[in-house]
C-alpha positions as CSV (number, residue, x, y, z in Angstrom):
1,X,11.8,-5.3,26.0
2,X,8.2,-5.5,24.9
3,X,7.8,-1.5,25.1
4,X,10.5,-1.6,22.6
5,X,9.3,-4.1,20.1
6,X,5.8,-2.6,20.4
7,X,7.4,0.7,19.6
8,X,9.4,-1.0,16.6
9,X,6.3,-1.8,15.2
10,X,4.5,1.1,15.4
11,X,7.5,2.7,13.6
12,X,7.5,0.7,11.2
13,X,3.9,0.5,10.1
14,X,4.4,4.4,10.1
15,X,6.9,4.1,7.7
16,X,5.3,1.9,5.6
17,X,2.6,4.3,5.2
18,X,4.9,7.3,4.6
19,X,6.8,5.3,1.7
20,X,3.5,3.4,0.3
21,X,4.8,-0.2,-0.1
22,X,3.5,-1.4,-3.2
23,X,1.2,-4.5,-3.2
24,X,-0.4,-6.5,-5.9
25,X,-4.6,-6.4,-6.1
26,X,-6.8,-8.2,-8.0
27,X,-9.2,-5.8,-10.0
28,X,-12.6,-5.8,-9.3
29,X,-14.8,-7.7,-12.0
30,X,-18.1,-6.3,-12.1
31,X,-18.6,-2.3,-13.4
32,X,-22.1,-1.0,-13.8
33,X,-23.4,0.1,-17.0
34,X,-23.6,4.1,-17.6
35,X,-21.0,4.5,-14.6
36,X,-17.4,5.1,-14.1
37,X,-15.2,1.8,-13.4
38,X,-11.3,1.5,-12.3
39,X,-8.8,-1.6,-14.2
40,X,-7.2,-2.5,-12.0
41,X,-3.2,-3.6,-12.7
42,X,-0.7,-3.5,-10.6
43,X,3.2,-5.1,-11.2
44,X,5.6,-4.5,-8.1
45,X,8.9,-4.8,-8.8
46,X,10.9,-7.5,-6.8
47,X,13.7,-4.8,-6.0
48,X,12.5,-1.0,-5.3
49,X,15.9,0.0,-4.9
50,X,16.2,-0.8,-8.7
51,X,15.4,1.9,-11.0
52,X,13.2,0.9,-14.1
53,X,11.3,1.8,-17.0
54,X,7.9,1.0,-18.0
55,X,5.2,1.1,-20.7
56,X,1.6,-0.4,-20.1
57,X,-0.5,-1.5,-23.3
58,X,-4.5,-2.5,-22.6
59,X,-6.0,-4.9,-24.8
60,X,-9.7,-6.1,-25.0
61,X,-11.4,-8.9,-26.3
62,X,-15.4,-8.3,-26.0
63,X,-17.3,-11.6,-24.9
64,X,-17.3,-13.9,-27.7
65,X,-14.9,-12.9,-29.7
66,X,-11.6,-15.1,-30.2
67,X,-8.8,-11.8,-30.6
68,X,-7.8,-8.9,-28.7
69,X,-7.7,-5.4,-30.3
70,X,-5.5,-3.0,-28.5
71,X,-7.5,0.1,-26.9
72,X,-4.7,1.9,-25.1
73,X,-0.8,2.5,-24.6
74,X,0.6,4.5,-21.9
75,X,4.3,5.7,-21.9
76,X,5.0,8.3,-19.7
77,X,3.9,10.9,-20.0
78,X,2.0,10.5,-22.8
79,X,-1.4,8.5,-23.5
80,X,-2.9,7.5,-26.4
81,X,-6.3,5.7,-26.9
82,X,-6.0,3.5,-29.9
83,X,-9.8,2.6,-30.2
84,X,-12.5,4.5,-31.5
85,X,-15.2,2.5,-29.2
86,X,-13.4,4.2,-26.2
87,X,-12.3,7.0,-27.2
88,X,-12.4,9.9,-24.6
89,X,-13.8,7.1,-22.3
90,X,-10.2,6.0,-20.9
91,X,-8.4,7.8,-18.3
92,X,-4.4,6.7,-16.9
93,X,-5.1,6.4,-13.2
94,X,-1.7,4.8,-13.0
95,X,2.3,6.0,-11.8
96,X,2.5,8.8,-12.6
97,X,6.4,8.3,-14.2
98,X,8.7,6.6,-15.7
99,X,8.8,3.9,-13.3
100,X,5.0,2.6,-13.6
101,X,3.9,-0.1,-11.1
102,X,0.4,0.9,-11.6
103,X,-0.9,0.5,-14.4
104,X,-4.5,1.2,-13.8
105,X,-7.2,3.0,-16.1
106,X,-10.0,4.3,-15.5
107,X,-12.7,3.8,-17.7
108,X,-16.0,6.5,-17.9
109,X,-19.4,5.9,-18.7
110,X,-19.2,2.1,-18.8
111,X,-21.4,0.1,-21.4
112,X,-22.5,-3.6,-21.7
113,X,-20.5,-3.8,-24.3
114,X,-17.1,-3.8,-22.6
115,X,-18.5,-7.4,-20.9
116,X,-15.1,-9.5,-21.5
117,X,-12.1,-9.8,-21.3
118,X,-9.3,-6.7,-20.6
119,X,-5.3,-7.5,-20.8
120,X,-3.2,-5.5,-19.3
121,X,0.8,-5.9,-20.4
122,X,3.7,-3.9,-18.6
123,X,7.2,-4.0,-20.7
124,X,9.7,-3.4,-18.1
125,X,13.2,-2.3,-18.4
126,X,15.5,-2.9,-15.2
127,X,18.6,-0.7,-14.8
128,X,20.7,-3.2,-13.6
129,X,24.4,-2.9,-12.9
130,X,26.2,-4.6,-15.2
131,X,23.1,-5.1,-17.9
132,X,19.7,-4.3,-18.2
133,X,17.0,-6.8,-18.2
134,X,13.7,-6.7,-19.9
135,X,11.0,-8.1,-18.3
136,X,6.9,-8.8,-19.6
137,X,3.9,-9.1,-17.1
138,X,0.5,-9.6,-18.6
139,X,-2.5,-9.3,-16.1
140,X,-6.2,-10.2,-17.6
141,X,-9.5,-8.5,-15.7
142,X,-12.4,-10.9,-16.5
143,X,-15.0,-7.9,-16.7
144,X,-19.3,-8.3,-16.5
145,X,-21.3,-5.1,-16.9
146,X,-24.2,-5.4,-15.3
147,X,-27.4,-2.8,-14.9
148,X,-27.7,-2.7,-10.6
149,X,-24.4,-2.8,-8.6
150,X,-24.8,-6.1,-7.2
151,X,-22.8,-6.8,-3.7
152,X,-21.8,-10.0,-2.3
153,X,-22.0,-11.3,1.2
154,X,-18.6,-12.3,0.9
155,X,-17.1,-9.0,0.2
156,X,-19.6,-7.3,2.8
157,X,-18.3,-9.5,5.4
158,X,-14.9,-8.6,3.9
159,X,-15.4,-5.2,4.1
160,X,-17.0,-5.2,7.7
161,X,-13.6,-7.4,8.9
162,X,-11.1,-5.0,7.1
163,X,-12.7,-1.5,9.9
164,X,-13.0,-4.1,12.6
165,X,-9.3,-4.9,12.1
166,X,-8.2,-1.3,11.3
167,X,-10.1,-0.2,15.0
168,X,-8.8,-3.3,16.4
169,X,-5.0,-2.4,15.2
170,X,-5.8,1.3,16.4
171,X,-6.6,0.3,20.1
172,X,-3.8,-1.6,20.2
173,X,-1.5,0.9,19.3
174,X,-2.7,3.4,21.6
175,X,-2.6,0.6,25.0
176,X,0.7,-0.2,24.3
177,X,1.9,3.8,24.0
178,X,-0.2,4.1,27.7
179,X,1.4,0.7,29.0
180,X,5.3,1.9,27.5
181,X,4.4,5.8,28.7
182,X,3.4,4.7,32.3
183,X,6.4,1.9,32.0
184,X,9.3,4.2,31.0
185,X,7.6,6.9,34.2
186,X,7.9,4.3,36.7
187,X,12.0,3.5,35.7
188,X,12.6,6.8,35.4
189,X,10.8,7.7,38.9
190,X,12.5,4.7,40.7
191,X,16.0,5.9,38.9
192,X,15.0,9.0,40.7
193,X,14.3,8.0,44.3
194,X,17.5,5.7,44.1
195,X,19.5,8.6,43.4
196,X,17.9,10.1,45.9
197,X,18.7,7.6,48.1
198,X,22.3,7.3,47.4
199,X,22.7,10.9,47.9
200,X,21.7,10.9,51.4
201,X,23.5,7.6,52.2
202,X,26.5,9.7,51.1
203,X,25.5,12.5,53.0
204,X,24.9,10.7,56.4
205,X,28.3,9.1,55.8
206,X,30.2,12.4,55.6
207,X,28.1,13.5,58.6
208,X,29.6,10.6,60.3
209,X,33.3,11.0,59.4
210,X,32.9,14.6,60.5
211,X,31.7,13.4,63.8
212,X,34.2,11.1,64.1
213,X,37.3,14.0,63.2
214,X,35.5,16.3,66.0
């Protein structure tokens, strides 16, 4: 019973990797000026069986400043940057169709001038059966540029945990394919010898009743 649950799991963490579940991430919050930095949004849908349609608008509002001024609109499959401060500095590094969950961009050669705030919005169309619902989620990326990529403790010690985990998670998966290997050997070696068994029982037997005929 514990082979097979063991197994279970292993199958399904397979799958989940071949059909890449989607999961909400915070964006990081710190980009370094004159270097390449990745917005983070991400909007799973409650349903995936539910088929959808999406468009992603990014907003920015620079630090110290009361409005936001749209920079970019993405509606598959075309992009269009709507700012002239970033233009041919934004990249879609989201779904690529219809369907967005991602709605990531990717923003090149950073300057201390995009310290603020970014808003990411994600209309959403759900095919429903009967109707079709529209549905608005707005994510905001508090962003600092800073001159020297500046790590915390927190997130070393984060990142240290996550390959101690995944090496953890790796060992355990291979002791339990050993233990259910050498288990499912063993039945199948005693299912043997007690066939074996019964074979000659049934053998001596009809050496016996032919002794007893003679």
């Amino acid at each position: 019973m514990i082979c097979h649950l063991s197994l279970l799991v292993v199958f399904n963490l397979f799958v989940f990797q071949c059909h890449g579940g989607c999961a909400e991430v915070d964006s990081m919050t710190e980009a370094v000026a004159g270097e390449g930095f990745l917005l983070g949004c991400i909007s799973c849908k409650k349903r995936e069986e539910v088929s959808a349609r999406a468009t992603v608008d990014w907003h920015f509002k620079p630090l110290g400043v009361e409005d936001f001024k749209p920079i970019f609109h993405y509606e598959h499959p075309s992009a269009n940057i709507m700012d002239e401060d970033f233009r041919n500095r934004l990249e879609w590094h989201g779904t690529k169709n219809s369907d967005i969950q991602i709605g990531a961009i990717y923003i090149h050669n950073v300057t201390f001038n995009e310290t603020g705030t970014f808003r990411c919005t994600i209309h959403r169309t759900l095919f429903l059966r009967q109707y079709n619902e529209n549905v608005t989620v707005e994510k905001e990326v508090e962003l600092t540029v800073v001159a020297v990529a500046n790590r915390e403790l927190t997130s070393v010690v984060a990142e240290i945990m996550m390959y101690v985990l995944i090496v953890v998670l790796q060992l355990w998966l291979i002791g339990v394919l050993i233990y259910c290997y050498k288990k499912i050997s063993e039945e199948y070696e005693a299912r043997e010898a007690h066939k074996a068994l019964k074979a000659q029982a049934v053998l001596a037997k009809d050496n016996c009743d032919g002794v007893q005929l003679e």
